[in-house]
C-alpha positions as CSV (number, residue, x, y, z in Angstrom):
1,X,53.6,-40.9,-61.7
2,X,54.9,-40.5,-57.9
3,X,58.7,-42.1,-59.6
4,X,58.6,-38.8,-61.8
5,X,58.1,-36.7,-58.8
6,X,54.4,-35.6,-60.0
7,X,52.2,-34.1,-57.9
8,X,48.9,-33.8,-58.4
9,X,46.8,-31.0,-56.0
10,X,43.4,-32.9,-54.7
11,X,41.2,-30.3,-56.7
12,X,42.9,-31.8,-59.8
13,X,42.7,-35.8,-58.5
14,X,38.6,-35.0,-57.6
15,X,38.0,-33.4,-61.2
16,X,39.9,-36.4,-62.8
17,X,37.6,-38.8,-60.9
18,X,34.5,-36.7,-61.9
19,X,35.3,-36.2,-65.3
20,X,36.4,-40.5,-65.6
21,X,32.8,-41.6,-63.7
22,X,31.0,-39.0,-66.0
23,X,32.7,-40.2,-68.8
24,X,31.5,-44.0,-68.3
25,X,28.4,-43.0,-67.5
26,X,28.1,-41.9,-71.1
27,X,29.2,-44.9,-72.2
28,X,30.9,-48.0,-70.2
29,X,34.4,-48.2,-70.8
30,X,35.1,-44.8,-72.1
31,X,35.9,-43.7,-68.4
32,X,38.8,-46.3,-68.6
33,X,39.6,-45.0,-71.9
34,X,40.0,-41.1,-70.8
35,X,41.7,-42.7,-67.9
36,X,44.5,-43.9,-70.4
37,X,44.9,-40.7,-72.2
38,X,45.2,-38.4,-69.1
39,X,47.8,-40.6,-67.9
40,X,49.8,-41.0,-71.4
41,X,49.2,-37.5,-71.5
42,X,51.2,-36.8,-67.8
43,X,53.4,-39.3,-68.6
44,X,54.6,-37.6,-71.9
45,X,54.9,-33.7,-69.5
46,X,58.6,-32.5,-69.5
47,X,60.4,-33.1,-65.8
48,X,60.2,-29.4,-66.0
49,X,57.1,-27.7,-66.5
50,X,58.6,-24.5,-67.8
51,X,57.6,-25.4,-71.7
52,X,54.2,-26.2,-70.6
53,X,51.7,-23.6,-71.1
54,X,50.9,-21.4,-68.0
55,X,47.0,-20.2,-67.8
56,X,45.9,-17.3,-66.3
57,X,45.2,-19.0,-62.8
58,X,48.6,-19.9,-62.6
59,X,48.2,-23.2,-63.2
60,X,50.3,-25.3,-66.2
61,X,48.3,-27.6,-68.7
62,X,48.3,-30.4,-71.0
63,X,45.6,-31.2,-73.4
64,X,44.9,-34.8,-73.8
65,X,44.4,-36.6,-77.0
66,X,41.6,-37.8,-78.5
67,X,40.0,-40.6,-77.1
């Protein structure tokens, strides 16, 4: 992601981790799984974030896929 010039805040990095250990928790491997799918889901944002959605914090989002 660093070659597309994405940077992600540590809030957002810490909330990954958390959501990818709680995920295989539930079930092993589905961590790796969501894993895969927030990172095809950065992968696939726009260089510019303009199109993506802006929520009320300020912050812009992209929902994942199902995985």
């Amino acid at each position: 992601m660093k070659e597309r010039g994405l940077e992600l805040r540590d809030e957002a990095w810490e909330e990954w981790q958390d959501a990818s250990l709680h995920y295989d928790l539930e079930q092993q491997g589905l961590g790796k799984r969501f894993d895969t799918a927030v990172i095809a889901a950065l992968e696939h944002l726009p260089p510019v974030a303009a199109p993506s959605p802006l929520r009320e914090n300020g912050f812009r989002y992209a929902p994942i896929l199902k995985f």
